[in-house]
C-alpha positions as CSV (number, residue, x, y, z in Angstrom):
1,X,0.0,0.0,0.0
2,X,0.8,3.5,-0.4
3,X,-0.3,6.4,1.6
4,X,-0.8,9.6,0.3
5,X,-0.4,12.6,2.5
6,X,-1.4,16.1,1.8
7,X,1.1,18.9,3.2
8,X,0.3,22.7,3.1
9,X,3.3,25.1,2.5
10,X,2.8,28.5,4.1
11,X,5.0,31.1,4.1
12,X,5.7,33.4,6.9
13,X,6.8,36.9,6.5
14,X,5.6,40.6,5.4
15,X,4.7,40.5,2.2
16,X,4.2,44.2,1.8
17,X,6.6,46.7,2.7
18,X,5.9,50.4,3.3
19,X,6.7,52.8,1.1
20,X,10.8,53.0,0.1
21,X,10.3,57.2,0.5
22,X,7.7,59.5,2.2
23,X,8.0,63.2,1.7
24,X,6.0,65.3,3.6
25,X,4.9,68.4,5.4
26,X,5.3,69.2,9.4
27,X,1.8,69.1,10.9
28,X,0.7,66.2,8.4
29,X,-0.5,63.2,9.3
30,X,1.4,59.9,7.9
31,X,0.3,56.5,7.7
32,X,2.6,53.6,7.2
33,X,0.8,50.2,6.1
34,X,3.0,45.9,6.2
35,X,1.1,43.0,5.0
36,X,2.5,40.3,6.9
37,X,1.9,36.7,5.6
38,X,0.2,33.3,7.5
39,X,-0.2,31.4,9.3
40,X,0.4,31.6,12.2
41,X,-1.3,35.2,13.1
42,X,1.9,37.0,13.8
43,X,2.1,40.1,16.4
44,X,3.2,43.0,14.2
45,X,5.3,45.8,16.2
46,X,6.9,49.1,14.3
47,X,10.1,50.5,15.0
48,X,11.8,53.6,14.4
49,X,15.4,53.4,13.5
50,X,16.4,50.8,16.5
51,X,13.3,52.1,18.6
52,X,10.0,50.9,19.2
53,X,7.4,53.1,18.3
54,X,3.5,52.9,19.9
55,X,0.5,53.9,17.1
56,X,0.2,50.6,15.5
57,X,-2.9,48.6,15.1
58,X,-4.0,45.3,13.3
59,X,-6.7,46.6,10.5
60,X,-7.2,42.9,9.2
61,X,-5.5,40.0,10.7
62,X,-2.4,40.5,8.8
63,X,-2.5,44.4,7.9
64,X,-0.9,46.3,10.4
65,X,-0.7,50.0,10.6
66,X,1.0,53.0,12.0
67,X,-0.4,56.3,12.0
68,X,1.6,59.2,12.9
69,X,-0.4,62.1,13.5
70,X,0.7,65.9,13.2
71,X,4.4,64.8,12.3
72,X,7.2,67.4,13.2
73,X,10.5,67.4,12.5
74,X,11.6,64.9,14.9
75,X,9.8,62.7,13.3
76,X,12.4,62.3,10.4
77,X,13.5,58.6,10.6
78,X,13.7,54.9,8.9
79,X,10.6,53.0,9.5
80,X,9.9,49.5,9.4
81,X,7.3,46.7,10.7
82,X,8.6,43.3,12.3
83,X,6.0,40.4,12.4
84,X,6.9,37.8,15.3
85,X,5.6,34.8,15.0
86,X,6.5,33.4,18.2
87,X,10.0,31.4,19.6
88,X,10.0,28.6,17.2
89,X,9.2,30.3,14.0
90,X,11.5,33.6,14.3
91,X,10.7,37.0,13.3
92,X,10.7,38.6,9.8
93,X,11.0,42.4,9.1
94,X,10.1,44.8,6.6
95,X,12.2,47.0,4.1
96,X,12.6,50.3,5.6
97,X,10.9,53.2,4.9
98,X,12.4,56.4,5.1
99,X,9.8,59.1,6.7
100,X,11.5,63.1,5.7
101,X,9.5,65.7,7.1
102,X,9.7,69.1,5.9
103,X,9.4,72.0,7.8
104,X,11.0,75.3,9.5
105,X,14.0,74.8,11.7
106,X,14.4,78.3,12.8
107,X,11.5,80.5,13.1
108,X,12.1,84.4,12.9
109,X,11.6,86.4,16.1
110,X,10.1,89.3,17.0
111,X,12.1,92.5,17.4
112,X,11.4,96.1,18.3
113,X,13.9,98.7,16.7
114,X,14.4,102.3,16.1
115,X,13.7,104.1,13.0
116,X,17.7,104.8,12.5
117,X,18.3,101.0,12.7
118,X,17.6,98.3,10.4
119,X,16.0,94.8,11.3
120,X,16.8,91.2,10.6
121,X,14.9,88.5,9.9
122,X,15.9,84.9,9.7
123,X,14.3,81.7,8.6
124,X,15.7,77.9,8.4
125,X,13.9,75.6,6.7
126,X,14.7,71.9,6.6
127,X,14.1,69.3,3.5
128,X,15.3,66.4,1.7
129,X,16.2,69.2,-1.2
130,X,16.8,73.1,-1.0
131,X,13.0,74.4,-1.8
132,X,12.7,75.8,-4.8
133,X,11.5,79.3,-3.8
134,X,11.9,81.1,-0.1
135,X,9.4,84.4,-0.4
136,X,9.1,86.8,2.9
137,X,5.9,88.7,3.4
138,X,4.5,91.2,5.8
139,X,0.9,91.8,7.2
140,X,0.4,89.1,4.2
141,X,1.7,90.8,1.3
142,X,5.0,90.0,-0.4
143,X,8.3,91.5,0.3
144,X,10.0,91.3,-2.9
145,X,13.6,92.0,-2.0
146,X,16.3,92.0,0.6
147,X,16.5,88.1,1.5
148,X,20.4,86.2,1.3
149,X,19.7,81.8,0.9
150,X,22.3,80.3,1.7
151,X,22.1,75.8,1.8
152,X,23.9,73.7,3.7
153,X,22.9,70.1,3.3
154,X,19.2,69.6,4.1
155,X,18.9,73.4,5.8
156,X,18.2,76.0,3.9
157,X,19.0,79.5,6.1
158,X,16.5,83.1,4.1
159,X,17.8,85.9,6.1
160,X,15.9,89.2,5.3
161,X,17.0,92.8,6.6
162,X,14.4,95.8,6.5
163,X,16.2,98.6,6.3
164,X,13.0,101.2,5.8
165,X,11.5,101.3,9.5
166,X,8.6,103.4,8.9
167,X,5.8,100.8,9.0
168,X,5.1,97.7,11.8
169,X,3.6,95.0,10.8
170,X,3.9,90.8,10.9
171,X,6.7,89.1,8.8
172,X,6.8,85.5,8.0
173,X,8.8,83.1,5.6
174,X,7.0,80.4,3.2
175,X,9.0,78.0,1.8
176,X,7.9,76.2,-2.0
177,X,9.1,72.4,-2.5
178,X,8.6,70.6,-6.0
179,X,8.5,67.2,-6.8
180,X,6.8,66.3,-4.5
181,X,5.0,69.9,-4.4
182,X,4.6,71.1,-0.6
183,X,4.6,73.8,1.0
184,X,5.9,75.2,4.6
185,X,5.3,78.6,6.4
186,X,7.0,80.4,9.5
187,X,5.3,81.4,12.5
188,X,4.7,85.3,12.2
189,X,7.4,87.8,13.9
190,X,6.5,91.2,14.7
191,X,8.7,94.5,14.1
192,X,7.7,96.9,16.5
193,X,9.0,100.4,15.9
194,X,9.8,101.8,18.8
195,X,8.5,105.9,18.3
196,X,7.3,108.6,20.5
197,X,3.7,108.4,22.0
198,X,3.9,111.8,22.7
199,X,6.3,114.6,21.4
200,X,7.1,117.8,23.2
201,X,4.6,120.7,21.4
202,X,5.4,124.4,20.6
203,X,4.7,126.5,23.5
204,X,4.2,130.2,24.2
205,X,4.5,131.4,27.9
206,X,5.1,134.4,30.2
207,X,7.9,135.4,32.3
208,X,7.5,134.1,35.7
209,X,4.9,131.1,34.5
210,X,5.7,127.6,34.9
211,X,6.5,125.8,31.8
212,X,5.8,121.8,31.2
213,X,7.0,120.2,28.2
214,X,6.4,116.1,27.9
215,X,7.6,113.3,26.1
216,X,6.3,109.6,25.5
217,X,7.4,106.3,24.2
218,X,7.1,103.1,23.8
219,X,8.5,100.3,25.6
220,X,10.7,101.3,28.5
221,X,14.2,102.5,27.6
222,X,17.3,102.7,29.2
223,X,17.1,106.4,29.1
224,X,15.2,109.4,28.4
225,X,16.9,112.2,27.9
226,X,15.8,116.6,27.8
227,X,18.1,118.8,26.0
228,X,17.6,122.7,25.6
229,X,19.6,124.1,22.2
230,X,21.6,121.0,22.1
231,X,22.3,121.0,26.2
232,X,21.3,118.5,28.5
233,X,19.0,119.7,30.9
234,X,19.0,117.6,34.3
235,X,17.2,119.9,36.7
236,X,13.5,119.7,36.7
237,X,12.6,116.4,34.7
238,X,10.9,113.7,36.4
239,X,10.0,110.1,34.4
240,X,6.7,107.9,35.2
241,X,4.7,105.0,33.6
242,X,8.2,102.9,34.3
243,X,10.5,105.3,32.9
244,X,9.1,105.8,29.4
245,X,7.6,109.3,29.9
246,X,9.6,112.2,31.2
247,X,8.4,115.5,32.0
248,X,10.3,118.7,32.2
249,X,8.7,121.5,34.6
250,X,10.5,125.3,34.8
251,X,8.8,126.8,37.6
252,X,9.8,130.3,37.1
253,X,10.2,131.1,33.4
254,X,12.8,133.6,32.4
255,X,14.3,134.6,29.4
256,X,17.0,132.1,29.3
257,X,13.9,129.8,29.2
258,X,12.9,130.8,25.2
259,X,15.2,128.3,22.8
260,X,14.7,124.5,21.5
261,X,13.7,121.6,23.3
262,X,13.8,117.8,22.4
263,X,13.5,114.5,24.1
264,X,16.6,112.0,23.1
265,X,15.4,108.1,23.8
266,X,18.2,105.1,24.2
267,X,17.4,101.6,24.0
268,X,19.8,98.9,25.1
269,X,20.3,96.3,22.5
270,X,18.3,92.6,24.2
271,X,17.0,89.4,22.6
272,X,13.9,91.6,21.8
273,X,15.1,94.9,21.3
274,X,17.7,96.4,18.9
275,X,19.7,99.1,20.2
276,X,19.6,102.7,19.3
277,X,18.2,105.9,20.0
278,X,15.8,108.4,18.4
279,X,14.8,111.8,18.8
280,X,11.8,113.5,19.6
281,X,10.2,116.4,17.2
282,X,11.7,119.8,18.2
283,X,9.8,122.2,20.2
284,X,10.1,126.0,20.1
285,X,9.0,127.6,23.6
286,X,8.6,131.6,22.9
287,X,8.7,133.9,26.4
288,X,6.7,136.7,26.4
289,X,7.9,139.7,28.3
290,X,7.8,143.6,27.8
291,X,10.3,145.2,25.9
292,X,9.1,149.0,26.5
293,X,7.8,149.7,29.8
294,X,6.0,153.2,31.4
295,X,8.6,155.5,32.9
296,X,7.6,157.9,35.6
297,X,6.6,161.2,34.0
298,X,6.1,164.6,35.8
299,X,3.5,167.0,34.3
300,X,1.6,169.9,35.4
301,X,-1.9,169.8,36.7
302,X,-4.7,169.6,33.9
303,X,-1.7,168.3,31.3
304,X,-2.2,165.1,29.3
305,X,0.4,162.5,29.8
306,X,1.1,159.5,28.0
307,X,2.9,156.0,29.1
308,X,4.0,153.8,26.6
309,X,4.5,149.7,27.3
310,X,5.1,147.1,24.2
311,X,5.4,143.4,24.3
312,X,6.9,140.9,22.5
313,X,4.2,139.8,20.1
314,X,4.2,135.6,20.9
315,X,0.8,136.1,22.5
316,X,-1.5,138.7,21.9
317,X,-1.6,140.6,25.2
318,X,-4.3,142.1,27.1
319,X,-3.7,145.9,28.1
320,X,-5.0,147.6,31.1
């Protein structure tokens, strides 16, 4: 007699790999899918590089997947799935799959400057390839000119300097990829220009009033400073609101009083601040006073006499 026996063949292993490459965005959400082959039902795991990685489920009994959700740079690895199919029967693993995740390395940061200075802005942005285009916008309209790209392997460094402070607004960077097509965008960075609130005004007065004069800015500086025709005045000023408002108070006006008067602001150079300094709008104060007076006068009885007094003619005076 002879017996005929019947013997299955199954082979054990992942069948499927993930893909080789996956390019994409930071903030995207990645899925990775292995077919694994049976039986036995294997237990699939997922590891990244030499690390094991939680996210994975079973979808059928031998589809496993890995989702990855909102994917940041860190993320940037070699992927692969192992199916274990117990003591006896080993473990069989996946090609790799290499996960690049493009995105910005270096966001720009907010500054506050002085008209007189210019500002920097700087943006790294990270990808398999140099993007093809790096374009800087503010308040959401494009800044055509004044970037420098420089590559060095998979960063790509946009540095833009503003050199015309006369406008605040909210820079950012977006960076354009091809093949794959992507795109990836800086946080915003604000330029703050750091002006006077309040500027000292013209001001008429009269010998013997008190004068105030006033000056306001923003942000608190590392000094705020009175000058009268180009001299530093010292006596008299007080600061408040944290030192970013000074006032200067004569309390008996004379005619040394009458000239020019400004308000000089420093700022010490910080993380957030450029240094510099910036001057106020000049104010003229005028002093009134007489420049004829009445002299005594003797005349005889029933005469007509006459006084004569003139003023300087910064405010129109009331005779009596």
């Amino acid at each position: 007699d002879h017996s005929i026996y019947n013997a299955t063949l199954s082979i054990r292993g992942v069948s499927e790999s993930p893909p080789a490459t996956v390019i994409t965005e930071a903030g995207s959400d990645v899925t990775l899918t292995c077919l694994s082959t049976g039986p036995p039902t294997p237990t699939v795991t997922w590891l990244k590089g030499a690390d094991l990685v939680s996210g994975s489920s079973m979808v059928d009994t031998y589809r496993s997947e890995l989702v990855l959700s909102g994917v940041g740079l860190g993320d940037t690895a070699q992927y692969k799935c192992v199916a274990d199919y117990g003591a006896e029967l080993g473990t069989h693993s996946s090609t790799t799959s290499d996960l690049i995740v493009r995105g910005i390395v270096t966001h720009p940061s907010s500054t506050a400057a002085v008209k007189t200075n210019s500002a920097r802005f700087t943006c790294v942005v990270r990808g398999e390839k140099a993007p093809s285009s790096i374009v800087w916008s503010r308040d959401g309209v494009s800044v055509p000119t004044g970037s420098v790209i420089a590559t060095a392997g998979t960063d790509t460094t946009s540095i833009l300097t503003v050199d015309n402070l006369e406008t605040a607004g909210s820079y950012k960077c977006t960076a354009q990829f091809d093949s794959p097509a992507g795109t990836v965008e800086s946080d915003p960075a604000d330029l703050t220009i750091l002006e006077f609130t309040t500027d000292p005004v013209d001001t008429d007065t009269v010998l013997g009033y008190t004068l105030t004069l006033t000056c306001a800015v923003h942000d608190t500086p590392s000094s705020l400073t009175w000058y009268h025709d180009d001299v530093e005045v010292v006596s008299g000023v007080s600061t408040t609101g944290g030192g970013n408002q000074a006032t200067l108070q004569v309390d008996s006006v004379d005619i040394a009083t009458a000239g020019e008067y400004k308000c000089v602001v420093e700022y010490a150079a910080s993380a957030a601040t450029l240094g510099g300094s910036h001057t106020s709008t000049v104010a003229n104060v005028t002093v009134s006073r007489f420049t004829e007076e009445p002299s005594d006068v003797f005349v005889a009885e029933g005469s007509q006499a006459e006084m004569m007094c003139q003023t300087t003619n910064h405010i129109t005076p009331t005779f009596s």
